[in-house]
C-alpha positions as CSV (number, residue, x, y, z in Angstrom):
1,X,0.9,32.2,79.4
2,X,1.6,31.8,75.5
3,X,-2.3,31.6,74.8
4,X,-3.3,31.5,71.3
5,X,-7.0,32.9,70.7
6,X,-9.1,32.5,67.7
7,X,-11.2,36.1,67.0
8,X,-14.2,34.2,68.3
9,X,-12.5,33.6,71.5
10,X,-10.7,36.7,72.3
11,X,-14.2,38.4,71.2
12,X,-15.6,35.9,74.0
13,X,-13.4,37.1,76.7
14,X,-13.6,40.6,76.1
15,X,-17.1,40.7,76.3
16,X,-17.3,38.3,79.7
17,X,-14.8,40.9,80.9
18,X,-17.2,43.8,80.2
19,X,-20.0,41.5,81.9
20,X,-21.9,41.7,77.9
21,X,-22.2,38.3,77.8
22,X,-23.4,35.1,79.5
23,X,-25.4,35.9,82.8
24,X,-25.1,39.6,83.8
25,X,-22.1,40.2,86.3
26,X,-22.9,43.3,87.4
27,X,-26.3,44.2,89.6
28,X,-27.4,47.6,91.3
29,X,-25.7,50.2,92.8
30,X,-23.1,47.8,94.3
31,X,-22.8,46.4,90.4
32,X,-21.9,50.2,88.7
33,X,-19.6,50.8,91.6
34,X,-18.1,46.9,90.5
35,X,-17.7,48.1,87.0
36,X,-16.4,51.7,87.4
37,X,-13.8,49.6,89.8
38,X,-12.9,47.0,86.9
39,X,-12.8,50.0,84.2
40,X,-10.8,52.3,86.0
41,X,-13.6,55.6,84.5
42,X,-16.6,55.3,82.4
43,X,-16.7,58.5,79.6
44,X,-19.4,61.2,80.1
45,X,-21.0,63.4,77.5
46,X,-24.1,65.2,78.0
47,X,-26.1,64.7,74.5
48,X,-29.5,62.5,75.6
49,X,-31.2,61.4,72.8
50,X,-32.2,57.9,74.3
51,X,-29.8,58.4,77.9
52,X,-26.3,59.9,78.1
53,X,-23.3,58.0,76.9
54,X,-22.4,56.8,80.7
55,X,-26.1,55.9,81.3
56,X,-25.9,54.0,78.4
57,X,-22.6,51.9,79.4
58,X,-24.2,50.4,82.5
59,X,-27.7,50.0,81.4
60,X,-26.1,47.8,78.8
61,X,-24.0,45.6,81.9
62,X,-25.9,46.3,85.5
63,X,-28.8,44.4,86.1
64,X,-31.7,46.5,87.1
65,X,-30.0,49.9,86.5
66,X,-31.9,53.1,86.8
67,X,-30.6,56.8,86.0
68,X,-31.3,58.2,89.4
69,X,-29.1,55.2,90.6
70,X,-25.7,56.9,88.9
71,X,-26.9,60.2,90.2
72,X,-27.5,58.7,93.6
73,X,-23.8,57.5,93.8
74,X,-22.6,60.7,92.7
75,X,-24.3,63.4,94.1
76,X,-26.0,61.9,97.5
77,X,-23.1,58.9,98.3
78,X,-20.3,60.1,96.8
79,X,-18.7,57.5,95.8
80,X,-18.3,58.5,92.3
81,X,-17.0,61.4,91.1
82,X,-17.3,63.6,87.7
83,X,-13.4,64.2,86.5
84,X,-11.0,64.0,83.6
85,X,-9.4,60.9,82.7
86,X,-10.6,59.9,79.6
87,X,-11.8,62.6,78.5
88,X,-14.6,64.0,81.0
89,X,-15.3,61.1,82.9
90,X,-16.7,59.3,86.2
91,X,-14.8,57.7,88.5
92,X,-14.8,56.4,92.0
93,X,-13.9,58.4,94.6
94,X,-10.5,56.7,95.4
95,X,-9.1,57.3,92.4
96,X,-8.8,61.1,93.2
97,X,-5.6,61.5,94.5
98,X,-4.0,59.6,91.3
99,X,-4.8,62.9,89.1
100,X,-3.0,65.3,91.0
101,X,-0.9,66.1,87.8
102,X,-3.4,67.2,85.7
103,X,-5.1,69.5,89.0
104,X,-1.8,70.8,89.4
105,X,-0.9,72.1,85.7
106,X,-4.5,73.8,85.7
107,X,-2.9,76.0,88.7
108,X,-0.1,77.1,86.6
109,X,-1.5,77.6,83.2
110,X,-5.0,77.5,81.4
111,X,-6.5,79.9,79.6
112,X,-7.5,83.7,80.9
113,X,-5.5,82.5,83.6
114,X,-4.8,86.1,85.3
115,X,-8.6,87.2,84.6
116,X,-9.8,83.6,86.5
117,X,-7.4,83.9,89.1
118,X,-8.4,87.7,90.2
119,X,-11.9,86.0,91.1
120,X,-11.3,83.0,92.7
121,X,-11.2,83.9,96.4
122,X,-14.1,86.0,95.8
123,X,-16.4,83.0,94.5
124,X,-14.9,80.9,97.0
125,X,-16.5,83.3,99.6
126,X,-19.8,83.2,97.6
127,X,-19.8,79.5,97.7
128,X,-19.4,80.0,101.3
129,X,-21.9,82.0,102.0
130,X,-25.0,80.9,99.7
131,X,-23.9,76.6,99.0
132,X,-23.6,75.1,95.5
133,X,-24.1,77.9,92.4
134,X,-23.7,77.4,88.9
135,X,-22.6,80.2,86.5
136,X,-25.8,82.4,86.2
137,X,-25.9,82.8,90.3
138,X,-22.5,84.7,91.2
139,X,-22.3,87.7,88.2
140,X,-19.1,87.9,86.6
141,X,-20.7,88.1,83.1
142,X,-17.6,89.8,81.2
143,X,-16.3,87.7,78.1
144,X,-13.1,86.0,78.5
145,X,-11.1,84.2,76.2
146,X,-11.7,80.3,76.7
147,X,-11.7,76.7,74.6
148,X,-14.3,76.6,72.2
149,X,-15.1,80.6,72.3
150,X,-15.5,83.2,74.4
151,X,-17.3,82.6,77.6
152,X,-18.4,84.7,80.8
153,X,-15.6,85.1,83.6
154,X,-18.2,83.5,85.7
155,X,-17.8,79.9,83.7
156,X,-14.3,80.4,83.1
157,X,-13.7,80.9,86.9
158,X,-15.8,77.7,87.7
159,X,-14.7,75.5,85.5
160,X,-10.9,76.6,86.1
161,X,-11.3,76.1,89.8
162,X,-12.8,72.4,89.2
163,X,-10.0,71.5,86.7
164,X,-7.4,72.7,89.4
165,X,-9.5,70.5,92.1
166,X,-11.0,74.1,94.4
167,X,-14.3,72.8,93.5
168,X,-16.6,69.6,92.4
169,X,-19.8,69.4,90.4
170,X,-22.2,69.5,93.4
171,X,-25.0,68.6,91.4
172,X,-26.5,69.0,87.8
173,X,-29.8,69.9,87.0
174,X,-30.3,68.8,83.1
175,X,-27.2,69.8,81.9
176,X,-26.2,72.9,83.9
177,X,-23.6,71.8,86.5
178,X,-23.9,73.4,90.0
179,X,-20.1,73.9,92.2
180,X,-19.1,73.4,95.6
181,X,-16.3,73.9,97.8
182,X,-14.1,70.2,97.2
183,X,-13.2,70.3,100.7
184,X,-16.7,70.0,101.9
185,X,-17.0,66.5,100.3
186,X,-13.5,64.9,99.5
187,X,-11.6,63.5,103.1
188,X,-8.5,65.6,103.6
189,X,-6.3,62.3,103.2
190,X,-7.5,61.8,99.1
191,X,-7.8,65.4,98.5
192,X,-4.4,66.0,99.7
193,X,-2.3,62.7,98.6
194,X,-0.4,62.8,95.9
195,X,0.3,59.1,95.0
196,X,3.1,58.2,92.4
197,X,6.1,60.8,92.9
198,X,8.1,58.9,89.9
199,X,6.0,60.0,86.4
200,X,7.3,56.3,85.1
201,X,5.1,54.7,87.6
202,X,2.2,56.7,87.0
203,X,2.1,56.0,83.1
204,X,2.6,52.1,84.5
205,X,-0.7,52.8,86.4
206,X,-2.5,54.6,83.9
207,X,-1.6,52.2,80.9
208,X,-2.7,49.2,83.2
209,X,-5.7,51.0,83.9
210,X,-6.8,51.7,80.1
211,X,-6.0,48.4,79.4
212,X,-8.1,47.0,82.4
213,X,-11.1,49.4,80.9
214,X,-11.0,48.0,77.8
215,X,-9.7,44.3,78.1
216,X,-7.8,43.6,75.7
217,X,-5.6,45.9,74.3
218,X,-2.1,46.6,71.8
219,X,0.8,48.3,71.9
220,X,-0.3,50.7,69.4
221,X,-1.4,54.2,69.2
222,X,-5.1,54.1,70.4
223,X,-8.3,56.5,71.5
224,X,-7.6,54.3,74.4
225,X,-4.7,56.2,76.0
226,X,-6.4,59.6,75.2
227,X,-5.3,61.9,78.0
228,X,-2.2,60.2,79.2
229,X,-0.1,62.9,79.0
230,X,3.4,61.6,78.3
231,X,2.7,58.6,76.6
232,X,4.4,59.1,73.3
233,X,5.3,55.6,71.6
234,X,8.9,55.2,73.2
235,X,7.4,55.7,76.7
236,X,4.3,53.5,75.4
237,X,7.1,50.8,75.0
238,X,9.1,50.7,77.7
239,X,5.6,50.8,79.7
240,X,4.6,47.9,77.9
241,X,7.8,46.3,78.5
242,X,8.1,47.0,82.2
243,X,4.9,45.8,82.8
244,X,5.6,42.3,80.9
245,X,8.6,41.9,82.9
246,X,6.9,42.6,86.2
247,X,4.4,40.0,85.5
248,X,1.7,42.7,85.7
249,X,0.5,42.3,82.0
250,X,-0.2,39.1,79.6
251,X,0.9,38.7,76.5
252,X,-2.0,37.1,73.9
253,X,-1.8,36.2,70.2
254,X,-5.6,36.2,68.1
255,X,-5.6,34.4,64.7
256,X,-5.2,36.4,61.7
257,X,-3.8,39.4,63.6
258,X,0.1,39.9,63.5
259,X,-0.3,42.1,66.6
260,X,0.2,41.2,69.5
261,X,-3.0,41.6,72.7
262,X,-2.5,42.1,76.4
263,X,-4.8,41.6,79.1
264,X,-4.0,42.3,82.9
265,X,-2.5,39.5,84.9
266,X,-5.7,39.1,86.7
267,X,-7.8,38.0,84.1
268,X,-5.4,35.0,82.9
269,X,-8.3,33.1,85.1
270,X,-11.0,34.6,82.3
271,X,-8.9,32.9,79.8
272,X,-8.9,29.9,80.8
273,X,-13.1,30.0,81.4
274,X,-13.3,31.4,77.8
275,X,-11.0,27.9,76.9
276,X,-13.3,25.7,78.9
277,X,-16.7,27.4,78.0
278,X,-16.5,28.6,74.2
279,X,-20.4,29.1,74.3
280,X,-21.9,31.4,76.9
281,X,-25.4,32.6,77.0
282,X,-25.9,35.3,74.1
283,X,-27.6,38.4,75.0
284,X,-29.0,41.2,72.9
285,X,-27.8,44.9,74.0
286,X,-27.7,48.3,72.6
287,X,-24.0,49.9,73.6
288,X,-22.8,53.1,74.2
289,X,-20.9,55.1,71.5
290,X,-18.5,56.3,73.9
291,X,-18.2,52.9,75.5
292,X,-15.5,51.2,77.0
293,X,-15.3,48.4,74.9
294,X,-15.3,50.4,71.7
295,X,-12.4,53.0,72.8
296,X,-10.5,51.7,70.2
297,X,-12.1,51.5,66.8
298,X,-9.2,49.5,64.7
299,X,-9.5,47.0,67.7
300,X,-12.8,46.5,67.3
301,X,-12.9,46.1,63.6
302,X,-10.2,43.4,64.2
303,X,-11.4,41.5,66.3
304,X,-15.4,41.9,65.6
305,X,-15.0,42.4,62.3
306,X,-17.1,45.7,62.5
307,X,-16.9,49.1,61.6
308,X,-18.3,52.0,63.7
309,X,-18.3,55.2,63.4
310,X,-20.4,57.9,65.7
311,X,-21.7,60.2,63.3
312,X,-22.6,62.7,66.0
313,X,-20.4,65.4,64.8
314,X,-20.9,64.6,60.9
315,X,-22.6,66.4,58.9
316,X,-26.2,65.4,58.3
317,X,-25.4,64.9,54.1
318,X,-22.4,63.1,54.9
319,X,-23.8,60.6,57.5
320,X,-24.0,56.9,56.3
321,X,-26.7,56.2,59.6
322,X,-28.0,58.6,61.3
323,X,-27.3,61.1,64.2
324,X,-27.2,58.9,67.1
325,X,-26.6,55.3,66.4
326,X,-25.9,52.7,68.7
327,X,-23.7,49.5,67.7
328,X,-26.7,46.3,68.2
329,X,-24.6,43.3,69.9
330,X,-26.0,39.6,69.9
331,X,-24.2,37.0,72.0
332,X,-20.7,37.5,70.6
333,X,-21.2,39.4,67.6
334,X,-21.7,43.0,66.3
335,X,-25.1,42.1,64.6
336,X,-25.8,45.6,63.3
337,X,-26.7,49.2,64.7
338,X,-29.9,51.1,65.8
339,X,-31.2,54.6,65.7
340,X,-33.7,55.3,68.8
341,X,-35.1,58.5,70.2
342,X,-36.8,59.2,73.4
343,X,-40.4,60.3,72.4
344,X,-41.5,61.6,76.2
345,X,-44.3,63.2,74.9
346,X,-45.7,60.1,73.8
347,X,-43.9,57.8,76.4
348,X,-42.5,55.4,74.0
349,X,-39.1,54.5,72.6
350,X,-39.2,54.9,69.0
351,X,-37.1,52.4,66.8
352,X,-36.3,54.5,63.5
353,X,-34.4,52.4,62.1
354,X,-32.2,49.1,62.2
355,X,-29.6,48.5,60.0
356,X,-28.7,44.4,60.1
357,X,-24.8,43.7,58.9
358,X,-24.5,41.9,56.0
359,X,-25.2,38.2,56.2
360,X,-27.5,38.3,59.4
361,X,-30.7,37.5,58.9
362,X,-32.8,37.0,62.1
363,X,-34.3,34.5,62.9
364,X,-37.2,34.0,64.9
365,X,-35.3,33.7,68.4
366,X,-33.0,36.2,67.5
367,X,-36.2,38.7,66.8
368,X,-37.6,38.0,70.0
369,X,-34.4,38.8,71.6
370,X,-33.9,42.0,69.9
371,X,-37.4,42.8,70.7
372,X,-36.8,42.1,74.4
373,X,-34.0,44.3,74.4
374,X,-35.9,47.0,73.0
375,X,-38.2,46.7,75.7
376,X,-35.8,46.7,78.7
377,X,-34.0,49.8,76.9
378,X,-37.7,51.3,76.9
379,X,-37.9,50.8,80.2
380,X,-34.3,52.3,81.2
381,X,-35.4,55.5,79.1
382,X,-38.9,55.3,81.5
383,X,-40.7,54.6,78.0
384,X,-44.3,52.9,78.9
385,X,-44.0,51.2,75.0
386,X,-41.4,50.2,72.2
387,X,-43.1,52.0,68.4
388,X,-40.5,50.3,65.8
389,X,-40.8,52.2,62.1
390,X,-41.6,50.5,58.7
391,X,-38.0,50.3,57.8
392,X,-37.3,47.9,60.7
């Protein structure tokens, strides 16, 4: 294609990818199951301070999403699924089979393996006999040896048995995840396929699919290919090269960076709407700190010229924001970041803070907008009103 971008465009077309930008792409239940398709897994993490990282990702892209609306489609559909890929992740049900690898080295290694693997048939038989449990229900409460410290068998067991693919997270009430037998919900034909025999391939697949998730990526070391096993920087290569000579990836240059992008074939078409149209419709939305788009943060400092960091795990001294801070984008621009807590006993979204980047002022328009999406992200959180601090 031999397209040359300036950062205003190929910030453009990654956000008309992600469906940030212009009229919304994505709508309802048929609109998450849309995205999850296009981005291959959304991340999960459990903190909720104003919705959970992969609540966050679609309220920001599906019109009219609701929270039960992911839970629906994973725990009464089942079309999605909670597993690893990035990280711990959702994805669609179809993509099961693709992580047989990872199910597989769970079964021959893993911590307190021998202690885990005494239990197994015996919680299987539980699980037969009384439905979905989570840890507290089966006994099992000796201390084993596990990732972050020492846990109860019972934990270790269940979690062991759903990294090797025995179980699935039935359920989840708050945080607490509740197990079931995987054969109960997954058809024998995904839960038994084991796609990709030739480890080159799979790396081809799960290269394209990072770079589908974020859309628009390098050939560099990234966040973005966390959990790839295998992909060291020679294999990151000769993927890379493969899939330019296969015609399965784009090559795109940006102005003023002397690294090179690529997009997926299939989106050369979102190119050439991003030449055609250089001005879409500019919304105002809060994004996820774990989202998609921001996977990579170098990436994103390129091309949006703006620098985030999650300062979750940073100590409270040390911490330039605040605990949990979400990046404030405005058509196609990074326009600042925003603190906001979920007050339920009050019912209200409270703003405590908005910090603008230097050299945007807003306007009045742009005011309103923010203000709107303040509004609909009180609404998402089921907030009856929107109580923005002094300092905003």
């Amino acid at each position: 294609m031999g397209v040359l971008l300036t950062k205003k465009q190929a910030s453009i077309f990654i956000l008309l990818k992600h469906g940030l930008i212009g009229d919304y792409k994505f709508e309802g239940k048929n609109g998450i199951l849309d995205f999850v398709a296009q981005a291959g897994c959304i991340q999960y993490d459990p903190i909720d301070i104003c919705g959970k990282n992969s609540e966050l990702v679609l309220q920001s892209r599906v019109k009219g999403f609701s929270k039960q609306m992911l839970y629906s489609l994973l725990y009464e559909d089942r079309k999605l699924i909670d597993y690893f890929d990035k990280n711990l992740s959702i994805i669609r049900i179809e993509d099961w089979p693709y992580f047989w690898r990872d199910r597989e080295a769970y079964r021959t290694g893993g911590r307190s393996r021998d202690e885990v693997n005494a239990v197994c048939e015996e919680i299987k038989n539980i699980i037969r006999e009384r439905g979905p449990v989570s840890s507290s229900d089966i006994g099992f409460n000796e201390k084993v040896y596990w990732y972050w410290s020492d846990t109860k068998l019972s934990r270790a067991a269940l979690e062991t048995m759903y990294f090797r693919g025995d179980l699935i997270v039935h359920h989840k009430k708050g945080t607490v995840k509740y197990y079931d037998l995987a054969e109960k919900y997954i058809d024998a034909e995904l839960l038994n396929s084991r796609p990709h025999s030739d480890d080159f391939e799979h790396l081809k697949w799960r290269v394209m699919r990072r770079i589908g998730a974020v859309g628009l990526m390098w050939n560099k070391p990234s966040d973005a290919w966390l959990n790839i096993d295998g992909l060291k920087a020679s294999a990151r290569n000769e993927v890379f090269a493969k899939l330019l000579d296969e015609g399965k990836i784009t090559e795109i240059g940006v102005e003023g960076i002397k690294d090179k992008f690529y997009i997926l074939k299939t989106d050369e078409n979102l190119v050439e709407t991003v030449l055609e149209n250089p001005e879409p419709k500019a919304r105002c939305e809060l994004i996820a700190p774990l989202d998609n788009l921001l996977w990579d943060r170098k990436h994103i400092k390129a091309l949006f010229d703006f620098d985030y960091k999650w300062e979750v795990y940073t100590p409270k001294p040390q911490r330039k924001y605040g605990y949990y801070v979400l990046p404030l984008l405005y058509g196609d621009r990074f326009i600042g970041r925003a603190e906001a807590i979920r007050n339920s006993s009050k019912g209200a979204l409270e703003v405590k803070n908005i910090w603008y980047e230097d050299g945007f002022i807003p306007d009045d328009k742009a005011r309103k907008d923010i203000e709107k999406c303040f509004e609909r992200f009180a609404d998402f959180n089921e907030c009856n009103s929107v109580i923005f601090s002094e300092t905003c």
